[in-house]
C-alpha positions in Angstrom: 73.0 -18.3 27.8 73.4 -21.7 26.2 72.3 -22.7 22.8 72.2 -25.6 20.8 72.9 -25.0 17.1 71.2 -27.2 14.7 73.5 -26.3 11.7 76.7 -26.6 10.3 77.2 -23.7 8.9 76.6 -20.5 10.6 76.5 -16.7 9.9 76.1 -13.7 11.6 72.9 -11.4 10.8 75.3 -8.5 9.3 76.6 -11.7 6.9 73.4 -12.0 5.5 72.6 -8.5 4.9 75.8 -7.9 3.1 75.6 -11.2 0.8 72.1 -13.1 1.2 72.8 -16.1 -1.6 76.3 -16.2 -0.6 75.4 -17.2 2.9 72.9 -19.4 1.4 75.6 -21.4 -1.0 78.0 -21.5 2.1 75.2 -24.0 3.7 75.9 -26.1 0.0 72.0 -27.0 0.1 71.9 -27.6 3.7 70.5 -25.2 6.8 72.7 -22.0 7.5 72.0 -21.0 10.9 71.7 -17.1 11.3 73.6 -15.8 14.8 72.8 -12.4 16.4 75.0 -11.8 18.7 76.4 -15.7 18.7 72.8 -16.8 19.3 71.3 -18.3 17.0 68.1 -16.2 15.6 66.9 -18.5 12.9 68.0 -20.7 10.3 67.7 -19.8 6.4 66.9 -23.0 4.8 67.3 -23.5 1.2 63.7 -23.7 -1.1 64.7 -27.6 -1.2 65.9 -28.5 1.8 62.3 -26.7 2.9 60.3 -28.2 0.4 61.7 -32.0 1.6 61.0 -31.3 5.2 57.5 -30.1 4.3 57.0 -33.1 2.4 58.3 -35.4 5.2 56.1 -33.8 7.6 53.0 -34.3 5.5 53.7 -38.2 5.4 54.4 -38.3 9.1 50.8 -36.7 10.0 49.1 -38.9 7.6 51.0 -41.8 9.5 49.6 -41.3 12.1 46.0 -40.2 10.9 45.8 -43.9 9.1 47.4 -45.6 13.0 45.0 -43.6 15.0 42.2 -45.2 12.5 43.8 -48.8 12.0 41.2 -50.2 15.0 38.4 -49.1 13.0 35.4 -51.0 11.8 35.9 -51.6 8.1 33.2 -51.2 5.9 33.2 -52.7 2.5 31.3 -50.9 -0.1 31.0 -50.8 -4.4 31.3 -48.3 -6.8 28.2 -48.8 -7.5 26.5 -48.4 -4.1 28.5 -44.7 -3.6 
């Protein structure tokens, strides 16, 4: 079976076990992808790297939460009338 790797780094499962923040480093802030038997399994993503794509993914969904509601009737109201 054919897989795509979305990393540049890569390590094999019994890599991990034997040296966790080592295989983390290798990846130098970047995705490691984790390989059980040369298939990829998952990919250890640095707190960073993790916390950016979160981020990113907030801003895309609020995107398109304020497109889907650009057509909307606006309504203009004051301070004072809330």
């Amino acid at each position: 079976m054919v897989s795509i790797v979305l990393a540049e780094v890569t390590a094999s499962v019994s890599e991990l076990k034997r040296n966790p923040m080592g295989t983390v480093a290798a990846g130098d802030g970047a995705p490691v992808a984790i390989l059980n038997r040369n298939e990829p399994a998952f990919y250890c993503v640095p707190a960073k790297a993790y916390e950016a794509m979160m981020d990113r993914l907030e801003d895309l969904e609020l995107n398109a939460l304020a497109d889907s509601r650009a057509s909307e009737t606006v309504i203009k109201v004051t301070l004072d009338e809330l």
